[in-house]
N, C-alpha and C positions, 0 to 999 in steps of 0.2 A: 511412541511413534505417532498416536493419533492427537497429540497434541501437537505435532508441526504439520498436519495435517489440515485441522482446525486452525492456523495461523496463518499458512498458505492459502486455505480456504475465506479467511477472515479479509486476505490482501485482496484477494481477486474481486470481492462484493464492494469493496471500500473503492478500489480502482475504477469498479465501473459504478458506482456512483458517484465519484468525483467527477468523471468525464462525460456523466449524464447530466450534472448541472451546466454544463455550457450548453448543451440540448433544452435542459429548461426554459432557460431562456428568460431567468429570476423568477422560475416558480410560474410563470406564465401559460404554459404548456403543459397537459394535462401527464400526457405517459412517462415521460422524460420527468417528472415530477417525482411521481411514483415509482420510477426506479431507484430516485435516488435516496426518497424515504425509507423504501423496501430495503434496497443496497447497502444505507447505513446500517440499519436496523440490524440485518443478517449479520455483518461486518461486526458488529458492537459486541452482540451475541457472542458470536465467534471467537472475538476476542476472549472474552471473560473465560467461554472455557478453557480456554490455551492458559490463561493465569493461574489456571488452579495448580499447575507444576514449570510453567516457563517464568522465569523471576520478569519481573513488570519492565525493568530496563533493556533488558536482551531481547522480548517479544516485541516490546517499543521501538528498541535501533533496527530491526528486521522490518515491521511493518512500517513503518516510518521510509527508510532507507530504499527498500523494492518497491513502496509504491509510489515514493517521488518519479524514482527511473520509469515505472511503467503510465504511471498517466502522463511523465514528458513526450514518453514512445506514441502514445494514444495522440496526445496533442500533434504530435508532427504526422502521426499514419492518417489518422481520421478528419484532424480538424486543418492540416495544412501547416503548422506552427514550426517555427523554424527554431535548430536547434544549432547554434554554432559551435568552435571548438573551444569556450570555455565553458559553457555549459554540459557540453558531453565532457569534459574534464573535471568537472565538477560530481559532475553524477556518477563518475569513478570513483572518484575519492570518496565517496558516501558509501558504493557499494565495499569497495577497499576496506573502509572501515568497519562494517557489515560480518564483510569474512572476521576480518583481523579478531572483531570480538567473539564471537564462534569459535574458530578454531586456536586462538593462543590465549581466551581470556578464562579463567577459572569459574568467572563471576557468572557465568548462565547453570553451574551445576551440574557439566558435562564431562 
């Protein structure tokens, strides 16, 4: 269990370092910099532990997958960015996909 722990925890560091680079401002801006150094960093970490029993492709379509949707979410909450209906159509079918390999696929060893 503490390895979707460290996964989930892995998405949320990645999330807000990716949304900390548009705060950067290309590395321009000093704290916003270093979040999103730090934020990888943690993120990277995190991942690797989740590896040591989540297969690398299941850990990948999950952090991949949730953290498209949630820095689109961040992009439209925070930064104003507009999200129309094929984009949110899009980001379903990703998460769609997400479940689908979780709960019907054998391949993650669950």
């Amino acid at each position: 269990m503490k390895n979707w722990v460290f996964l989930l925890l892995a998405i949320v560091c990645e999330t807000i370092a990716t949304s900390a680079l548009k705060s950067s401002d290309g590395f321009s801006r000093l704290w916003p910099s270093l979040l999103v150094v730090v934020g990888y960093s943690a993120a990277f970490y995190l991942l690797s532990l989740t590896l040591r029993t989540i297969p690398v492709g299941i850990a990948y379509a999950i952090w991949s997958g949730v953290g498209i949707v949630i820095v689109a979410l961040a992009g439209w909450l925070v930064f104003g960015q507009k999200l129309d209906m094929p984009a949110l159509l899009g980001m379903g079918l990703i998460l769609s996909g997400v479940v689908i390999m979780n709960v019907f696929s054998n391949a993650g060893g669950h």
